[in-house]
Structure formats: C-alpha cells, structure tokens
C-alpha positions as CSV (number, residue, x, y, z in Angstrom):
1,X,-195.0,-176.5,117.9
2,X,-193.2,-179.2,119.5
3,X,-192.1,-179.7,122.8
4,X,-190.1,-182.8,125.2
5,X,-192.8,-183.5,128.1
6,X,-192.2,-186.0,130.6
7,X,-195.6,-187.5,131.8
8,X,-194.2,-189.3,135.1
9,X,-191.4,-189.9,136.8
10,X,-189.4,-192.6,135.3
11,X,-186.2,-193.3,132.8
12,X,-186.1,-192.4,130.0
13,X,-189.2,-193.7,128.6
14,X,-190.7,-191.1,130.5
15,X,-190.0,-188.0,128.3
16,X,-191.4,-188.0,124.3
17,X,-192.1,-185.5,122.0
18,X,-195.5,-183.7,122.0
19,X,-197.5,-181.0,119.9
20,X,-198.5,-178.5,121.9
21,X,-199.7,-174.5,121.6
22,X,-197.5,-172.0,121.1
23,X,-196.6,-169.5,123.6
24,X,-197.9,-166.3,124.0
25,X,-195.7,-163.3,124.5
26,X,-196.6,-161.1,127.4
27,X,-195.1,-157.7,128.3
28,X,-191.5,-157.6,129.3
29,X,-190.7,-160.9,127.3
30,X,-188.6,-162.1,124.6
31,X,-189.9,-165.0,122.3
32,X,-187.2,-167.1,121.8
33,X,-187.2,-170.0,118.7
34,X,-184.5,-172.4,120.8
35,X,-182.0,-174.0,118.6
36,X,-180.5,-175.7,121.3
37,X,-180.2,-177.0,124.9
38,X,-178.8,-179.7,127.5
39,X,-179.3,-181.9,129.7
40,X,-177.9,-181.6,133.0
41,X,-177.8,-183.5,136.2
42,X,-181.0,-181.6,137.6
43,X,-183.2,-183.0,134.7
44,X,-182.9,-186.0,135.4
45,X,-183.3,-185.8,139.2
46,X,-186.3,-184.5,138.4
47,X,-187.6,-187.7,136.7
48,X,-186.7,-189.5,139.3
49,X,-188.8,-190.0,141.8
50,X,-187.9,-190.0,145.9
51,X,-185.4,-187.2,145.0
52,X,-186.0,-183.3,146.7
53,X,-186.8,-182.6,143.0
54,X,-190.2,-183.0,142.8
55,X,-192.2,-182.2,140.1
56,X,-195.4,-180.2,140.7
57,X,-197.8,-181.3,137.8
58,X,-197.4,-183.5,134.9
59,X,-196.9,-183.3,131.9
60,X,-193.5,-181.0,132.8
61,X,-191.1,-179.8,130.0
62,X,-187.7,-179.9,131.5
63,X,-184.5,-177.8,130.5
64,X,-182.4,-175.2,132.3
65,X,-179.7,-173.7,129.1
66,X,-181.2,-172.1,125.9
67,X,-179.4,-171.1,122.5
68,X,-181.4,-169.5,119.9
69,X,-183.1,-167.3,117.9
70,X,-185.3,-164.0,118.8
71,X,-188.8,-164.2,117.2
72,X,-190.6,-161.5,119.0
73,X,-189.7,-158.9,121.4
74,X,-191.3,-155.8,123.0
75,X,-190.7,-152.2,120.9
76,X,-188.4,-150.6,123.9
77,X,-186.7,-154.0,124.4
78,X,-182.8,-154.5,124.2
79,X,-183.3,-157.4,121.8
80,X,-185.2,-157.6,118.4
81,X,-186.2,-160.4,115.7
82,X,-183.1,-162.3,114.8
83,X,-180.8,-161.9,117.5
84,X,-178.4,-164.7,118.5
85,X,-179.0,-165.3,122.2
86,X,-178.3,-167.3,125.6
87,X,-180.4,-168.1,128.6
88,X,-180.2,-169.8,132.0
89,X,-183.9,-170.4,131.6
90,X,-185.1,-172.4,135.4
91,X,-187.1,-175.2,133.6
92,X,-189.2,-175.4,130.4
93,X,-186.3,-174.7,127.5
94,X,-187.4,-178.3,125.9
95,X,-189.5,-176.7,123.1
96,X,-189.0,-175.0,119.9
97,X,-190.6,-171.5,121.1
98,X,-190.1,-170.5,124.8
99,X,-190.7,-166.8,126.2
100,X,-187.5,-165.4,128.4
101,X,-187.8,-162.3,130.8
102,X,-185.5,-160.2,129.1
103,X,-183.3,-160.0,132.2
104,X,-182.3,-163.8,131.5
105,X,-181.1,-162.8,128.3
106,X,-177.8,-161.8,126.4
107,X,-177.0,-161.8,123.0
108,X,-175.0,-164.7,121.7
109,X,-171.6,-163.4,120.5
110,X,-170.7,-165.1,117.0
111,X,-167.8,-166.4,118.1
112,X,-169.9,-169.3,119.9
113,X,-172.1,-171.5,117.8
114,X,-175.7,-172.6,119.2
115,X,-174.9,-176.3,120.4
116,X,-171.4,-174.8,122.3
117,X,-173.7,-171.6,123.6
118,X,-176.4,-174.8,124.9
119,X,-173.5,-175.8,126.8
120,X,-173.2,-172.9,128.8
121,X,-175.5,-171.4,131.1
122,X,-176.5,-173.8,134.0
123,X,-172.9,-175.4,134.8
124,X,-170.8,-172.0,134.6
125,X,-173.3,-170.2,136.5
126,X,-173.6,-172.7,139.2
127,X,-169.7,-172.7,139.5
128,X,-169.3,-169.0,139.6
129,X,-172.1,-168.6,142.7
130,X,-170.8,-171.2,144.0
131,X,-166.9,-170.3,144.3
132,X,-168.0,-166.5,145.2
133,X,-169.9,-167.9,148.1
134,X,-167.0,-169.9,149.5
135,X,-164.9,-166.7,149.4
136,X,-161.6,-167.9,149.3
137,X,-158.6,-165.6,150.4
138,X,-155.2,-165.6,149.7
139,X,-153.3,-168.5,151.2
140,X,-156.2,-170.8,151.3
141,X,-156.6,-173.6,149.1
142,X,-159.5,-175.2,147.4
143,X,-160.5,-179.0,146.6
144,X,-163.3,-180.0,144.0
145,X,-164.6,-182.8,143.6
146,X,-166.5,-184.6,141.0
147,X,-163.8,-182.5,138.9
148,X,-164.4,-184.4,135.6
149,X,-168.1,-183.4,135.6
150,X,-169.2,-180.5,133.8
151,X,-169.6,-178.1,136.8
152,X,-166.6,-179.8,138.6
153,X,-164.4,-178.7,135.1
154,X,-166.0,-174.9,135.0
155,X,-165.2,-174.5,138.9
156,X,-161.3,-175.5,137.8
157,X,-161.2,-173.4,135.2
158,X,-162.6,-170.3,137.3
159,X,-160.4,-171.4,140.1
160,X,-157.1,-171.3,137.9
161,X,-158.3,-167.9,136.6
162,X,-158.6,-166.8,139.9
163,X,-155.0,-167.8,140.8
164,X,-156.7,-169.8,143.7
165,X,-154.1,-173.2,144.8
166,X,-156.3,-175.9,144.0
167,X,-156.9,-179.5,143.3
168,X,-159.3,-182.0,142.4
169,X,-160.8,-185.3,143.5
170,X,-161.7,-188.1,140.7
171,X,-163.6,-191.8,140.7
172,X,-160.5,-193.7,139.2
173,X,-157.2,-193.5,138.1
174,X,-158.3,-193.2,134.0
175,X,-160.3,-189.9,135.3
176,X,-157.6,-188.7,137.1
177,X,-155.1,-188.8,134.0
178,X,-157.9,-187.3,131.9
179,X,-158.3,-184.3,134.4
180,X,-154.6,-183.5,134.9
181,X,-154.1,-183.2,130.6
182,X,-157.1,-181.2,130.7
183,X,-156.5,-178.7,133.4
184,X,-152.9,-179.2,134.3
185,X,-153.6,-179.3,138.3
186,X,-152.7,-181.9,140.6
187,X,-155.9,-184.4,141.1
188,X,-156.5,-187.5,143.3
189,X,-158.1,-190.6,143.2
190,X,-160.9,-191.2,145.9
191,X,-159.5,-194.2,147.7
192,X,-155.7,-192.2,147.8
193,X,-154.3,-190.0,150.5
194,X,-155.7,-186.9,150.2
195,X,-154.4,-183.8,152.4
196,X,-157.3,-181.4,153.6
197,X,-158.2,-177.9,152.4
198,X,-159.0,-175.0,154.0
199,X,-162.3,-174.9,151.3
200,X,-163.8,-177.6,149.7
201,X,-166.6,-177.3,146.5
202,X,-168.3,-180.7,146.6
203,X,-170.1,-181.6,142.7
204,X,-169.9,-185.2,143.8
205,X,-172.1,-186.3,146.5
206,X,-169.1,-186.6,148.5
207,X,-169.6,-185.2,151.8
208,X,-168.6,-187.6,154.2
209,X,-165.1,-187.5,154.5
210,X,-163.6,-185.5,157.3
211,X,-159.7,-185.9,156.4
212,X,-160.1,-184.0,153.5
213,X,-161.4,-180.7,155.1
214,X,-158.9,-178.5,157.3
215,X,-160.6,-177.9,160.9
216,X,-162.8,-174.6,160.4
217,X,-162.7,-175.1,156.6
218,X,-165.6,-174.0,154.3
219,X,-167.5,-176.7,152.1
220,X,-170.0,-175.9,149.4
221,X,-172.3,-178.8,147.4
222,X,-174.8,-178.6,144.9
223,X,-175.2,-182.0,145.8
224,X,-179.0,-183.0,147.4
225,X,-177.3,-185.3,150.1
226,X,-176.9,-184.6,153.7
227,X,-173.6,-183.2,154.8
228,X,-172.7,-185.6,156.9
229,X,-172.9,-184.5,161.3
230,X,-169.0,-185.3,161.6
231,X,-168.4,-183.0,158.6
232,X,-170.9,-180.4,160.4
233,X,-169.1,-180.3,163.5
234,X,-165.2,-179.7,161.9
235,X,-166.6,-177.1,159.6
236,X,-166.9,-173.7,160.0
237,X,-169.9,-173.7,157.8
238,X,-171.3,-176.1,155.0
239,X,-174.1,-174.8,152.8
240,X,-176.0,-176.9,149.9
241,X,-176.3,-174.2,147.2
242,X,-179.2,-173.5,144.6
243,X,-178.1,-171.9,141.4
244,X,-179.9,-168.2,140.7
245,X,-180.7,-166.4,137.3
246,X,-178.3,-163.6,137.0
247,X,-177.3,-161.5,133.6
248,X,-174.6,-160.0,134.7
249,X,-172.9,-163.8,136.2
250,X,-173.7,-165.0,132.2
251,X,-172.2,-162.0,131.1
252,X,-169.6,-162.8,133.2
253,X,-168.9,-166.5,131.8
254,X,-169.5,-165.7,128.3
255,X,-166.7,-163.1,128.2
256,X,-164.2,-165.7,129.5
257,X,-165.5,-168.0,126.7
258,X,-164.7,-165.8,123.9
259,X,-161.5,-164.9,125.8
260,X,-160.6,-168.4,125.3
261,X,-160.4,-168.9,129.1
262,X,-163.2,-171.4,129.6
263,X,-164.4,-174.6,127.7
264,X,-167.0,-176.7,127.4
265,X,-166.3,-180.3,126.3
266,X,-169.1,-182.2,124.4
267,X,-170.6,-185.4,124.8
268,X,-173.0,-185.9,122.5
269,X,-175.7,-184.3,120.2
270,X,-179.1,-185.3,119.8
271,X,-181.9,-184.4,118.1
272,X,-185.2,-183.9,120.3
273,X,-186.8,-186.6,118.7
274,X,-184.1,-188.6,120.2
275,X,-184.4,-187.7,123.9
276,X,-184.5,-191.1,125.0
277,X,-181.4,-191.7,123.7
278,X,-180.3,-188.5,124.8
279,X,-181.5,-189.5,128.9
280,X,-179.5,-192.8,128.8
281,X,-176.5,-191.5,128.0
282,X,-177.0,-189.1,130.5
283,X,-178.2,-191.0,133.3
284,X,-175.1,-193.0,132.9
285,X,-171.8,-192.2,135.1
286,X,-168.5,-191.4,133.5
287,X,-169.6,-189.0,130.2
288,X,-167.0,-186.2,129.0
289,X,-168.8,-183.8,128.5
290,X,-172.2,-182.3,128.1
291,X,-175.1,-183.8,126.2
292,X,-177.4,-181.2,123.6
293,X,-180.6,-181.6,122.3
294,X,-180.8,-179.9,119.2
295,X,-184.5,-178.7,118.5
C-alpha cells in the first residue's frame, strides 16, 4: 500500500509518498481503507523542527482525522466490512489502510460525504474539550480568538449553540467582515479596542494581552506558546490544552453536523500524491477552510 512519510523535519519537501507493508489487524481493531483526511496545524508543527512537537523516529506518517471504509473487523465487533466511518485517529491516518481501536470509531452517517467527514474530527473535538474545560456560566462572556481558523470557527459555532455571549478576535479588517457573515457575532480586529471577558479561548498564539481578559478571568489555548507572567498573574487560571480521543465527544459533533448546526468550510482537496502541494497551502496564513488529502 501507500502511505505520506515525512523523513525529517523540513517544508514541504519533507513528506512524499512511499510503498510500504500493510497493516496487520490485531484483536480489538478495526481495519480501516481511509478515503480521506486533513491537514491540520499539528502536522505541520510536527515537521518543523525547534517546536514541542517532536517527532520520535523517522520516517513518521502524520494525520489526526480519518474518513473511510471498514475492511476488516473482529466477529463480536460493532462495525463490519463496508461501513462508512470517522476517526480522531492521534497520528498515522496518511495511508490507504490504518487499524482504529474500535473505541475511536463511529459510523459515518450518509448524510456527510468522506472529504466533509475528513474535516471533522480533530478541530470539533479540540473545541468541545476545550469550551467544557473553561466552564462558562451564565452571565459570563467568552472571547476567541484566531476565530477564522478552523478550531476558532467550531468553538463559535458551539458557543452560539450554547447560548454563551461571545465574540471573536481576527488579524485584519477583510477577516473580520468574513467572520461576522459567517457567524453573525460581533468580531474585532487585533490592533482595535477590545473590552475584556470574563473567559477567553485563545486558537491564536495570542496570549499576551492583559486588556482583553477580566481580572480573575479563565483562558484556554491550544497554542504551544507561553502564557505570558502578566496574563498569569490577572488570571484565575490559564491552562494550554491537549486534545483526547473520545467516542462519545465525536458522537457528540457529528449529531450537530447532520442537525445542520455545525459546518466545516473547505479549502482545498488534494490528492496524496500531491502533499507537497497540499503542505504549502497549509503552512501558509490566511486559508478558509480546511485542506484534505484524498487517498
């Protein structure tokens, strides 16, 4: 079969397409034939090196979101040959066969196609942990930032679901009008005026700025920077959160997705014999939207 490797850290150039053996099934897994994945901001930290995500051997196949096919699963499993299903799958979904512990699994419901389903797992899950741990109550109010990037969007729409008053926080003013037709909230511009929140959920890197956060606020990031000592000292607590495998938190986001209630916007579609394409376009700032590798 084929897989995407990345044999050092690097751009681009790093990552190619490789024949390699096919996976073996052990007890308790699901063989899945992936149609489809992403590429998300993790990846490419991981090809990058001096970052906290290091990579522990090379060559390293990549990939956190899987759409695809069952090929193989155990007799008493839930699943069986043919089924449509999902996966937030922590590294190694860039090849054509990957095995899934069955608890990372659900079945795809028809109503989402494989490239939209690719979309899915890492950036929704991420934002749903993330929100939950900042345990906003009634009366407080929410800022997040980095709003146009794909988690940034999926902690929006989850916010709005919730009923939670919120806002968001955008690189320039062509973002900001983008944003405010796409989830009808009110959004600022980084070098504007911005009131401070009693929570803030930080996709940005943005953790420096003290006038945005109330006195005893809350902030969240699944950024790798440093909260900054000032920021430390105003907040009741910060905390730089790590995304877990959960069923029942994709179970969770794929119901509001066939309820219509969250979206995923696309960027681009690649096949994985494009990759290198498919990096550049994602190492660059400013996309709309997630990128897919097709397989």
């Amino acid at each position: 079969m084929k897989a995407i490797q990345v044999t050092n850290y690097g751009g681009p150039e790093a990552a190619s397409v490789q024949s390699v053996d096919t996976p073996i099934k052990n007890k308790g897994d699901v063989l899945v034939s992936v149609i489809a994945s992403s590429v998300n901001p993790v990846d490419i930290k991981h090809m990058t090196p001096g970052t906290v995500q290091e990579i522990d051997q090379f060559p390293m196949v990549l990939g956190w979101d899987i759409a695809g096919i069952v090929i193989e699963a155990d007799k008493d499993s839930a699943f069986q040959a043919g089924d449509r299903v999902l996966a937030l799958h922590p590294q190694g979904s860039w090849q054509q066969v990957v095995p899934v512990q069955e608890n990372q699994l659900l079945k795809l419901p028809e109503d989402i196609d494989f490239i939209y389903g690719a979309s899915i797992p890492l950036g929704t899950v991420t934002a749903l942990q993330a929100l939950r741990k900042l345990k906003i109550k009634q009366g407080e109010t929410l800022l997040v930032t980095g709003a146009l990037g794909s988690v940034g969007g999926y902690a929006i729409e989850l916010a709005k679901q919730a009923k939670i008053p919120l806002a968001g926080l955008v690189r320039n003013k062509e973002q900001k009008k983008m944003c405010e037709d796409l989830f009808d909230v009110t959004m600022y511009v980084s070098d504007e005026t911005i009131p401070a929140f009693t929570t803030v959920f930080d996709t940005a890197g943005i953790l420096g700025r003290t006038e945005i956060l109330q006195p005893q606020g809350r902030l969240i990031t699944v950024s790798d920077d440093k909260v900054s000592l000032n920021v430390e000292k105003q907040a009741l607590w910060t905390e730089h959160h790590f995304v877990r495998t959960n069923q029942e938190d994709l179970q969770t986001i794929v119901a509001l997705f066939s309820k219509g209630k969250l979206h995923s916007r696309i960027e681009a579609v690649y096949s994985m014999n494009e990759i290198q394409e498919a990096l550049k376009l994602a190492s660059q700032s400013g996309n709309n939207g997630k990128i897919i590798i097709v397989f």
